[in-house]
Every structure is written in C-alpha cells, then in structure tokens.
C-alpha positions as CSV (number, residue, x, y, z in Angstrom):
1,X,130.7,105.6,126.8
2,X,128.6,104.0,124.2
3,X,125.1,105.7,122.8
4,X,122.1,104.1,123.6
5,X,120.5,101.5,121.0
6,X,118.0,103.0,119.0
7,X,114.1,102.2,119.3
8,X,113.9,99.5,116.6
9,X,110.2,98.4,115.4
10,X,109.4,96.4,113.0
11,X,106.4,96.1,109.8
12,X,105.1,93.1,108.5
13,X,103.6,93.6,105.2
14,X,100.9,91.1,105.3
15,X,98.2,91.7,103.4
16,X,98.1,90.4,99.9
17,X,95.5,88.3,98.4
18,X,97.7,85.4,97.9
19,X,96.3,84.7,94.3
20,X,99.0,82.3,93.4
21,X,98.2,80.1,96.5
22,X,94.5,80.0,95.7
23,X,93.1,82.8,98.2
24,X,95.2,80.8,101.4
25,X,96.5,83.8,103.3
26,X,100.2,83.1,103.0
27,X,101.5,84.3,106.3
28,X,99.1,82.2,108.5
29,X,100.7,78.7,106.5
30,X,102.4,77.0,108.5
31,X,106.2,75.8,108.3
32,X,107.8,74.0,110.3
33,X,104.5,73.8,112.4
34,X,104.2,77.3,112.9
35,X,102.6,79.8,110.7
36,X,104.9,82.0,108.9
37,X,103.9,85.5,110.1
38,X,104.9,84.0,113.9
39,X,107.9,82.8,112.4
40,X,108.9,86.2,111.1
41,X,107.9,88.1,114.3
42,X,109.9,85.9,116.2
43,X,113.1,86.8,114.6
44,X,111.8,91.1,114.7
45,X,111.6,90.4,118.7
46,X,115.2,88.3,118.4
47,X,116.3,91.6,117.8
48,X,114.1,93.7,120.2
49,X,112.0,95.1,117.7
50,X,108.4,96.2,118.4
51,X,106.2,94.6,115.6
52,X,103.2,95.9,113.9
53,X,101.6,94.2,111.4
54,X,99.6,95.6,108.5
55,X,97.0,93.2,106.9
56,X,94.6,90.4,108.0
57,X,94.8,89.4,111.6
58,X,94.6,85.4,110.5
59,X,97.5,83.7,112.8
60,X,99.4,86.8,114.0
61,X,100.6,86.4,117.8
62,X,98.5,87.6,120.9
63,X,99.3,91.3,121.5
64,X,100.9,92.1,118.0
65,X,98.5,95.0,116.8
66,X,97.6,95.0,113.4
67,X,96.0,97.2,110.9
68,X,95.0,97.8,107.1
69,X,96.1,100.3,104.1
70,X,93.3,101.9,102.7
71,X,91.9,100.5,100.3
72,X,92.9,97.2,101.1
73,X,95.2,95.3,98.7
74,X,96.2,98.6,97.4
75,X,99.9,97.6,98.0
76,X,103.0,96.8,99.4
77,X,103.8,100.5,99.5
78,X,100.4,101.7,100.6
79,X,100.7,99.0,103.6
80,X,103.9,100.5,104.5
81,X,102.4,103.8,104.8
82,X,99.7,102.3,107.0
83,X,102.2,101.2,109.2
84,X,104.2,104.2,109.6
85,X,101.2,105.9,109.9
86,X,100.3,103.8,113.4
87,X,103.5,104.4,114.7
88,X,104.4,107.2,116.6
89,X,107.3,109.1,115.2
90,X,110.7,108.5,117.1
91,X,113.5,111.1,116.0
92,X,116.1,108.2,116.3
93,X,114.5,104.9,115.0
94,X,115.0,102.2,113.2
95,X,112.3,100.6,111.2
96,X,112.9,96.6,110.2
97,X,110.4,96.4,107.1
98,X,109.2,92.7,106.4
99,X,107.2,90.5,104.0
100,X,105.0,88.3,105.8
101,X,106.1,85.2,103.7
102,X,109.3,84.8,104.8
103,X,109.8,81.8,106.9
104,X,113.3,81.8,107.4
105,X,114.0,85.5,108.1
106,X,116.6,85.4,111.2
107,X,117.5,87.5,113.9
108,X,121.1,87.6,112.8
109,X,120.2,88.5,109.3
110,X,118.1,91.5,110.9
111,X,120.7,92.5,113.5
112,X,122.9,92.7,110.6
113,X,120.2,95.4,108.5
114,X,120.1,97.3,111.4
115,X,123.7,97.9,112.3
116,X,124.1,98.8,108.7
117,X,121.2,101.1,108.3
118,X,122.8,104.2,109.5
119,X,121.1,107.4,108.8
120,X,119.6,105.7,105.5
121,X,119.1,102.6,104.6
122,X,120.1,98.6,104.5
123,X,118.7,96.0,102.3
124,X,119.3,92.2,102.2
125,X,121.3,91.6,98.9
126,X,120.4,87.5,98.1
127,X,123.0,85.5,96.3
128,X,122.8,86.6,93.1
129,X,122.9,90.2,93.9
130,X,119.8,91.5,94.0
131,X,118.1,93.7,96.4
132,X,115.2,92.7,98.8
133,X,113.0,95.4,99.9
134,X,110.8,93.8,102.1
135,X,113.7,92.4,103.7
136,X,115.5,96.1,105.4
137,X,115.6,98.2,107.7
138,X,115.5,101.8,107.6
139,X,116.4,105.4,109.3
140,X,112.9,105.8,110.9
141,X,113.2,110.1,109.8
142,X,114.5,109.0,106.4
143,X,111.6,106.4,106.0
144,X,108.9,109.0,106.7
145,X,110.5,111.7,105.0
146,X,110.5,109.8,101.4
147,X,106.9,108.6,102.4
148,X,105.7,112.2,102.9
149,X,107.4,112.9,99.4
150,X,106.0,110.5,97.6
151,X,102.0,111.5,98.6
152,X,99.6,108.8,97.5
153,X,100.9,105.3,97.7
154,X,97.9,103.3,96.8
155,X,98.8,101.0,93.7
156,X,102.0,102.5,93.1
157,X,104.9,100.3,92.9
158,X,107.4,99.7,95.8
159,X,110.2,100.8,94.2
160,X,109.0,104.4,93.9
161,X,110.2,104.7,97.2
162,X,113.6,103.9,96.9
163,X,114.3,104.3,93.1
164,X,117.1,106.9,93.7
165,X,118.3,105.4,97.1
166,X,121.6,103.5,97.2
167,X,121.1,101.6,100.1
168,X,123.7,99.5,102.0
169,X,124.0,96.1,101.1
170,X,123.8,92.9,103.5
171,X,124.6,89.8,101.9
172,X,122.1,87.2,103.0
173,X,122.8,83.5,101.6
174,X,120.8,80.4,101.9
175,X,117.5,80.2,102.1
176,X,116.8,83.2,104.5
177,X,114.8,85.3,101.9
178,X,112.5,82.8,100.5
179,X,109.1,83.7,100.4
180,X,106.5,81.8,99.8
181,X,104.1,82.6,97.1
182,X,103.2,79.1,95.1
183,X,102.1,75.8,96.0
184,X,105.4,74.8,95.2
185,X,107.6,77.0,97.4
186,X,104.9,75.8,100.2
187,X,106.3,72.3,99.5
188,X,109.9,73.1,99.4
189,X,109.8,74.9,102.8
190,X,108.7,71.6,104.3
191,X,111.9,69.8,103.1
C-alpha cells in the first residue's frame, strides 16, 4: 500500500514594483491572452496545489487569497515569510514556491519539483545550470524551520535562505523559466 500524497500549496511571490517595466505590475500582463499570475496558478492547481499569493491583488483569480510582507516591497524573502506565515503549518507538506512572472511555468515541471523535494528541497536547474529559486518546491517543516532561523527577512537577499542548502536539481529546458521583467521579454513571450 502506497502513502498518501502530501498536502502540496503553493506561493506566488508577486509583489515587486516592476521598475524595469515602467511601474506595470508584471504578473497581471497578459500572455497569451491571459495575465501571467493566472497563468502560473493554473499550472500550481495542475498539480493540486493550494495557492496563495503574496503581493497586489491586480488580476489574481476569484478565490485565490492574497496578502502583503510587511513593509511592502521589502523582498522576495520577506514575501515568502508572509506567505508561510498565512499558511497553517502541515507536518507533511510540500510548499511549490513561485515567481509571479513566469508565464510558462508547467504542471509537469512542478510535478517534477515536488517528487524530488523529499525531506528538503528541489529547484529548477535551467539550461545552463543554474538554479531557480523561485521556481521549487520545498519540505513544508524544512521551509519554516530555515525561516525561523533566519529572523528578520525584510531586505535581505533570497539566497540567505538557502546559501548552505544543496538542493536537488530538476532540469527544466526551454522556455519554462522565463520571467518577464523588461519590455523586451514582454515582446518575446508574445512570439
């Protein structure tokens, strides 16, 4: 007999100020006719994830909560701790961690964190080897517990959180972990 799947949920970081695009909220832009944050919630709930979304409200689906860090802008790492901190704890989670600029962010790709997460953590890996932290997913207890360790996350860079973590790797080709942050990425998504 098989264990039950664990409770996956899944946080959008989307809440930055999108200074490169002029002040346009980049996850309510839409591609492909849609605006990206749907886009990227679709594929959490391709793989049954629960989403939350930490940021502006702007385009995010009916019934999709959604908060802010405090201060706002302070951070992706301070809006990850925002979002943990709105979730209630589940001893045997999985938490899918997410940019909000991602258009092309699949299901498979996420199935594929998750199976691989274990007891730690999974990243994507792009094409030229390099790791994408807002693209993973994450041991809920193990998530909290380097959050709690770390204290104050407002302005401090992601990477304090997983500096000394060696985190499985999931190769993800193509074009799944564009983001969108200029005018011109905007333009090539279209294509």
């Amino acid at each position: 007999m098989s264990a039950a799947p664990r409770p996956v949920r899944g946080i959008v970081l989307a809440g930055g100020r999108s200074s490169r695009l002029g002040g346009r909220h980049k996850p309510a832009l839409e591609v492909g006719g849609r605006p990206i944050v749907a886009r990227v919630i679709e594929a959490l709930r391709g793989v049954g994830a629960d989403p939350l979304v930490v940021g502006l409200p702007e385009a995010v689906p009916d019934g999709v909560p959604v908060v802010r860090e405090d201060p706002p802008y302070a951070g992706p790492l301070a809006a990850l701790a925002a979002g943990m901190g709105a979730l209630r704890p589940h001893a045997e989670g999985v938490i899918v961690v997410l940019g909000g600029d991602m258009p092309f962010v699949t299901a498979g790709l996420l199935r594929g964190l998750i199976d691989s997460a274990g007891r730690g953590a999974a990243f994507a890996e792009d094409e030229s080897g390099r790791l994408q932290p807002l693209c993973a997913a994450w041991d809920e207890a193990v998530l909290r517990q380097r959050l709690a360790r770390l204290g104050e996350t407002a302005d401090r860079p992601l990477r304090a959180l997983f500096a000394d973590l060696d985190p499985v790797r999931v190769a993800a080709p193509g074009r799944e972990l564009r983001d969108i942050d200029t005018p011109e990425d905007l333009a090539a998504a279209g294509e």
